[in-house]
C-alpha positions in Angstrom: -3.5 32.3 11.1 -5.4 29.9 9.1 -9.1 29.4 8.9 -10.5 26.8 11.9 -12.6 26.2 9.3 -11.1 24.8 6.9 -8.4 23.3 8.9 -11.4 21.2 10.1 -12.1 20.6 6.7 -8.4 19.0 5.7 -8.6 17.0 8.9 -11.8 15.6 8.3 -10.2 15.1 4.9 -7.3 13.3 6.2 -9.1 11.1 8.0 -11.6 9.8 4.9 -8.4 9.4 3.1 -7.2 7.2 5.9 -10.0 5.1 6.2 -10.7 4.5 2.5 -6.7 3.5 3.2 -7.5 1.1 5.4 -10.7 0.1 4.0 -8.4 -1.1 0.5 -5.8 -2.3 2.4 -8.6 -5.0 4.0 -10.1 -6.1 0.7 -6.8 -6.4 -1.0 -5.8 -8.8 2.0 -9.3 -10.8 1.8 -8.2 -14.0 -0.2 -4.6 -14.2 2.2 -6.8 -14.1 5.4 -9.3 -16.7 3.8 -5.8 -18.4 3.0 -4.4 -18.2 6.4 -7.5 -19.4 8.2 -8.1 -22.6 5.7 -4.3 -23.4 6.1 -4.7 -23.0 9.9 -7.6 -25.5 9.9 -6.7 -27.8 7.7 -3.3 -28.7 9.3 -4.6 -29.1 12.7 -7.2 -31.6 11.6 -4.4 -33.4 9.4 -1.7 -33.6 12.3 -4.4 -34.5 14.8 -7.3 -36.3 13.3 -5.0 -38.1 10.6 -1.4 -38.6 12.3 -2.8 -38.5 15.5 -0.5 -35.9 17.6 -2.8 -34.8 20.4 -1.9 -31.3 20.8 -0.3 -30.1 17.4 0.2 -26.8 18.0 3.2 -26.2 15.8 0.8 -27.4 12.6 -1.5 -24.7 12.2 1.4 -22.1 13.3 3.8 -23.2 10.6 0.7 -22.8 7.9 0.1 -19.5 8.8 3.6 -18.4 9.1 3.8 -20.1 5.5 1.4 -18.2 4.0 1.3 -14.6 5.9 -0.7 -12.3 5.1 1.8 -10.1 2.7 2.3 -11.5 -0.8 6.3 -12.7 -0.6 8.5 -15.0 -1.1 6.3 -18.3 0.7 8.5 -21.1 0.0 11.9 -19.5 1.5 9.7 -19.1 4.8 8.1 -22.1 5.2 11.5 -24.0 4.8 12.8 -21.2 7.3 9.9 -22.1 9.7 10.5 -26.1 9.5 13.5 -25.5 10.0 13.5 -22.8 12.9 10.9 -25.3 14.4 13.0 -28.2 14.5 16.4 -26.2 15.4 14.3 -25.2 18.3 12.7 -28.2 19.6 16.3 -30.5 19.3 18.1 -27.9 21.3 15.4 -27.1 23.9 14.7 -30.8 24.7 18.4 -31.3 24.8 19.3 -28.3 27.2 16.3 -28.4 29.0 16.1 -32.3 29.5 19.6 -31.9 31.1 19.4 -29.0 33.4 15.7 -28.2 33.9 14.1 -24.7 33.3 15.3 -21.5 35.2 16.1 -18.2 34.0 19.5 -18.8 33.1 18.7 -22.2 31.6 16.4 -19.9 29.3 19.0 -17.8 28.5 21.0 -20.9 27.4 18.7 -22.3 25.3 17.0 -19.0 23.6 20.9 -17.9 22.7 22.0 -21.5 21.4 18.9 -21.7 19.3 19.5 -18.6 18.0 23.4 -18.7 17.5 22.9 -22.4 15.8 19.8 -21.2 13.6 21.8 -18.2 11.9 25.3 -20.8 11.8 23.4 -22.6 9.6 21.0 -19.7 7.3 20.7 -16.2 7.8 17.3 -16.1 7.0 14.8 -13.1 8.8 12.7 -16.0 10.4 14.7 -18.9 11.2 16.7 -17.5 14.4 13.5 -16.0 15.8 11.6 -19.1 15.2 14.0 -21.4 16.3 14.3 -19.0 20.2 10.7 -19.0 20.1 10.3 -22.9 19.5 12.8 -23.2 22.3 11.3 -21.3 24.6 7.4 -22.8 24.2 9.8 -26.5 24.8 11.4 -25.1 28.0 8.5 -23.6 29.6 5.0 -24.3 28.3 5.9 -27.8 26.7 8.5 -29.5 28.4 10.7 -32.3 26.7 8.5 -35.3 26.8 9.0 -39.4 25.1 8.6 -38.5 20.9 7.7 -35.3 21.5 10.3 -33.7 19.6 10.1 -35.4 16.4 6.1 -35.7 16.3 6.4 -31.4 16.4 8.9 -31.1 14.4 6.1 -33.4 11.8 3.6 -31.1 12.8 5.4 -28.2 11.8 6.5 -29.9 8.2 2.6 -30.6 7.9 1.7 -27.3 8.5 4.2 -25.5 6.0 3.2 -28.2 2.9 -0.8 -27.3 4.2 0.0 -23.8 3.5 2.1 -24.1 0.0 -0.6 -26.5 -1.0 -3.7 -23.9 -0.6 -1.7 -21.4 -1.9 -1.4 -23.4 -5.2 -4.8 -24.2 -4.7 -6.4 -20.6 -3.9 -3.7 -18.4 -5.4 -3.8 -14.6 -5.4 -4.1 -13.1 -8.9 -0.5 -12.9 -9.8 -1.1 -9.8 -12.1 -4.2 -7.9 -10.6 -2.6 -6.7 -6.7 0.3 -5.4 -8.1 -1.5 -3.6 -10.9 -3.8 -1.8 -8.8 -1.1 -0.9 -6.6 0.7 0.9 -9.1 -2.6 2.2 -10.4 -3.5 4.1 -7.0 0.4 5.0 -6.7 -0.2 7.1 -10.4 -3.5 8.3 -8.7 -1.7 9.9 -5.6 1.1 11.2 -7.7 -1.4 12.9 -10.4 -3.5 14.2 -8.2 -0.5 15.7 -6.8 0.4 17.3 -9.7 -3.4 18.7 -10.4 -3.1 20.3 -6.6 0.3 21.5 -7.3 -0.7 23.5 -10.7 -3.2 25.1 -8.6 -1.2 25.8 -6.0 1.1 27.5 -8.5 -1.8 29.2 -10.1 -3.3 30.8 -7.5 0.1 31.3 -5.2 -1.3 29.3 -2.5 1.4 27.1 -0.5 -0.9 25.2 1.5 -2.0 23.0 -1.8 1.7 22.2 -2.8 2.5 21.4 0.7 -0.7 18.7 0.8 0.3 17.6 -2.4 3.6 16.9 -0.9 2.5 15.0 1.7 0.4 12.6 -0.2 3.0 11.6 -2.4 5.8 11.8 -0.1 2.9 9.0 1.8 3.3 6.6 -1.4 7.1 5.2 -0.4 4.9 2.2 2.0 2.5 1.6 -1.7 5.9 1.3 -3.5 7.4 -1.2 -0.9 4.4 -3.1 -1.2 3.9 -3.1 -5.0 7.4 -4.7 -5.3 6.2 -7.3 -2.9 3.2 -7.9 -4.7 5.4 -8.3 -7.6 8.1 -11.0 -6.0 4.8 -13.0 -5.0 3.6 -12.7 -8.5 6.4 -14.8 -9.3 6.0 -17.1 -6.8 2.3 -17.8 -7.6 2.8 -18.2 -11.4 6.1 -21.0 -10.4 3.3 -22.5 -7.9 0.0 -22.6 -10.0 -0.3 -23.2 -13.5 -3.5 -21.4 -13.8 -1.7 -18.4 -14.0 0.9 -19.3 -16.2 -0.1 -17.0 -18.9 0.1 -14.2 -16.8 4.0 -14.5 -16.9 4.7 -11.7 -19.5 2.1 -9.4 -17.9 3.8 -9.4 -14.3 7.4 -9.2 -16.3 6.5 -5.8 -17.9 5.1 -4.8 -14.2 8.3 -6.0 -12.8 9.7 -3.6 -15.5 7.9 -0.9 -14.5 8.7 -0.7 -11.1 11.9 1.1 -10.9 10.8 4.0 -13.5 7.6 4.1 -11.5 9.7 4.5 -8.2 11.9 6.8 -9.9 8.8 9.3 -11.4 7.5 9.8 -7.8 10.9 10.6 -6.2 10.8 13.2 -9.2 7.6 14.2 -8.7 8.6 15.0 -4.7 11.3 17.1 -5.9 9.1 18.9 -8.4 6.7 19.6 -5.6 9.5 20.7 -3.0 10.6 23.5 -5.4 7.2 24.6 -6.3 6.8 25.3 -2.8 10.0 27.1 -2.5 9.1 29.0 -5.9 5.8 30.3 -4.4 7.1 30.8 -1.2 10.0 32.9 -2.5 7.1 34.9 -4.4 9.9 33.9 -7.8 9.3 35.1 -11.2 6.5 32.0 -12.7 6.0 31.4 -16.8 2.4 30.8 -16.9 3.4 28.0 -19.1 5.2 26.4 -16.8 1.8 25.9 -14.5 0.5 24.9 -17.6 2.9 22.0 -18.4 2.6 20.5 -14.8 -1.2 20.1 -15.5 -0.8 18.6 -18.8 1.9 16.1 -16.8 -0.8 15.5 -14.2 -3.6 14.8 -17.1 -0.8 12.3 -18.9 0.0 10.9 -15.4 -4.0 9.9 -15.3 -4.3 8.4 -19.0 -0.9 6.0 -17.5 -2.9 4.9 -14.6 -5.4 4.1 -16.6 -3.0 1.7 -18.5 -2.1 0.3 -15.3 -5.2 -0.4 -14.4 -6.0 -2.1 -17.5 -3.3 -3.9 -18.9 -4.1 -6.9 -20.6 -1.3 -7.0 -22.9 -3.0 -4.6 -25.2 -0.9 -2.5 -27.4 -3.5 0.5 -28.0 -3.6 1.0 -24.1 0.3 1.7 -24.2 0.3 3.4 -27.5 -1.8 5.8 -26.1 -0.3 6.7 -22.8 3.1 7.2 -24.8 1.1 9.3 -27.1 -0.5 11.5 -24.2 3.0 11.8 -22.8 4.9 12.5 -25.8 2.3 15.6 -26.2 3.4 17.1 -23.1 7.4 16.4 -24.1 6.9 18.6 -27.0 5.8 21.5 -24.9 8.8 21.2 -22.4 10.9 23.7 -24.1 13.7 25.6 -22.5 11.6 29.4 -23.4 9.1 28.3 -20.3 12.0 29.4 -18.2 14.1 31.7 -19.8 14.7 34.3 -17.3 13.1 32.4 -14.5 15.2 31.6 -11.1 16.3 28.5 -9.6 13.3 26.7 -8.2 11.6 27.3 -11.7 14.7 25.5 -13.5 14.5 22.8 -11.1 10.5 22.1 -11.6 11.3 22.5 -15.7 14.1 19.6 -14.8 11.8 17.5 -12.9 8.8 17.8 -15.6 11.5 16.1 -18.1 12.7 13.4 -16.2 9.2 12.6 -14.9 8.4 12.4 -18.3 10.9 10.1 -19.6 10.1 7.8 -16.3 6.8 7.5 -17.2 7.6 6.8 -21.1 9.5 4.1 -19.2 6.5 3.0 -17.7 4.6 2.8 -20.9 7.4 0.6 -22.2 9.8 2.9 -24.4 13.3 2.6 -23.8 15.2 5.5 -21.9 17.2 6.6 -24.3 14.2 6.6 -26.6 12.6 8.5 -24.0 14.9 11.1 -23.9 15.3 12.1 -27.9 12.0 12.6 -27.9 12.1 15.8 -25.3 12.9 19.2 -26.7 17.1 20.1 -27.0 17.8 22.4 -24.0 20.6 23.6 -25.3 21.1 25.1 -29.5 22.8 22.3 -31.4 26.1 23.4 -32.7 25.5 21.9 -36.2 22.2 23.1 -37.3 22.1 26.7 -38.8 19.7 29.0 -37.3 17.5 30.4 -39.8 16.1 34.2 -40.5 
């Protein structure tokens, strides 16, 4: 059985980790909540103070819905959301204006919103904003004299409110989606530090945390390429960011070879565990080369982190991972069994993802790892 001690210890670990989670999460969503709620205002006092709609409800929803609080593509859902809105609002006052509310009129309306929303785009929000329209018009709002077109105004106000302060108080285009893929290295090297000392000192319980945390990272990745579509966006919507295209392109670039070096790196740690669990036959150079990948793995966050366009930052992550290619020789496993093969395999084509990362081309990548096999044409000499 395992200490109650220290499995107090990995919970109360566990939970730090989780809040400092949450705690990121919250100031990496500051500027889109400061976003949402000067959108929100803005519209209402624009589509009631200005147009003069009395109760414009559908203006500060259709800003916020605009914006959203994840970084994506903004312009596809506020046309969505006009568009839902009004889909909604002409078939609810239609239906409902000629036979009343009930349950099955609800039905009615909700499904011929819906069916007429997704006829016309398939878009995620349009169908469920069109039912929900339709449904606030057949119970809570009923069909009234100009009712229909001043919300359906109210709604276009409150999507151009919300492109309009996004312009106006954009997101760094470059900055999220570097820091995401920053603390993605961070999981995965730390990873690979806890593995080689799992390794080292036989002890499954560190490979299996290790596992764990960057088996955890697949939510960071699905946000980074988020981050990186509304990078876009902001740089087509403000041009103070305009220079910040090339930057976000080599990002952009990164992303697959970064997604592709942690699936690696899960691998790698999945057959450590089965290597020390199976008690197999270890080269100590083996644990060796997986903490040299997790001390190359830092020096690339690092360049994450701060990437400015400067070549020396890149140079120098290639050269820190280059170092470690030269040690990945097929001798660290002669004689070795499977799961040992398998982690040797892993440590190459993490490496070459990562060189990736750094901005050298695959197949560049790859000639610069050790042969694995003699090559036929050289002579071997005495």
């Amino acid at each position: 059985m395992s200490d109650p001690t220290s499995r107090v210890s990995r919970a109360r670990d566990r939970g730090t980790k989780r809040l400092q989670r949450s705690w990121t999460r919250l100031r990496l969503s500051a500027l889109p909540i400061l976003q949402c709620s000067l959108a929100a205002a803005l519209a209402w006092f624009l589509a009631k103070d200005v147009v003069g709609h009395p109760l414009p409800f559908f203006a500060p929803t259709a800003a916020i819905v605009s914006i959203g609080t994840a970084l994506g593509a903004r312009l596809r859902r506020s046309l969505e959301l006009v568009v839902g809105v009004a889909l909604g609002i002409g078939v609810g006052d239609l239906f409902i204006s000629q036979v009343g509310t009930g349950v099955w009129q609800i039905a009615l309306v909700v499904a011929a919103a819906m069916a007429l929303a997704i006829f016309l785009d398939g878009g995620p929000i349009i169908g469920i904003q069109a039912s929900g329209s339709a449904v606030l018009v057949a119970t809570l709002m009923p069909p009234e004299s100009g009712a229909g077109l001043s919300r359906m105004v109210d709604a276009l106000i409150g999507g151009l409110v919300g492109v309009v302060v996004v312009a106006a108080l954009p997101l760094h285009p470059v900055r999220r989606a570097r820091e995401q893929a920053a603390a993605i290295l961070g999981v995965m090297g730390k990873s690979l530090a806890d593995c080689g000392q799992g390794l080292l000192e036989q002890d499954p319980s560190k490979i299996r945390d290790a596992l764990t945390a960057v088996r955890a990272t697949q939510q960071q990745l699905d946000s980074l390429r988020k981050s990186l579509e509304g990078g876009r966006e902001v740089i087509r919507l403000s041009p103070l960011y305009w220079n910040s295209r090339d930057r976000l392109e080599r990002l952009r670039a990164a992303a697959d070879p970064l997604d592709n070096a942690v699936r690696n790196t899960r691998v790698l740690l999945r057959r450590s565990l089965t290597l020390v669990r199976d008690d197999e036959i270890l080269n100590p150079g083996l644990i060796d080369e997986v903490e040299r990948l997790a001390e190359a793995v830092d020096v690339v966050r690092r360049m994450v982190l701060a990437d400015r366009g400067e070549q020396p930052d890149r140079a120098e992550a290639a050269r820190a991972l280059r170092s470690v290619a030269k040690q990945a020789r097929p001798e660290l496993v002669a004689g070795s069994g499977l799961s040992s093969h398998v982690v040797f395999a892993q440590i190459r084509s993490t490496l070459v993802d990562l060189m990736q990362v750094c901005g050298v081309q695959r197949i560049s990548a790859m000639a610069l790892l050790p042969p694995t096999v003699p090559n036929p044409y050289v002579t071997p000499q005495n």
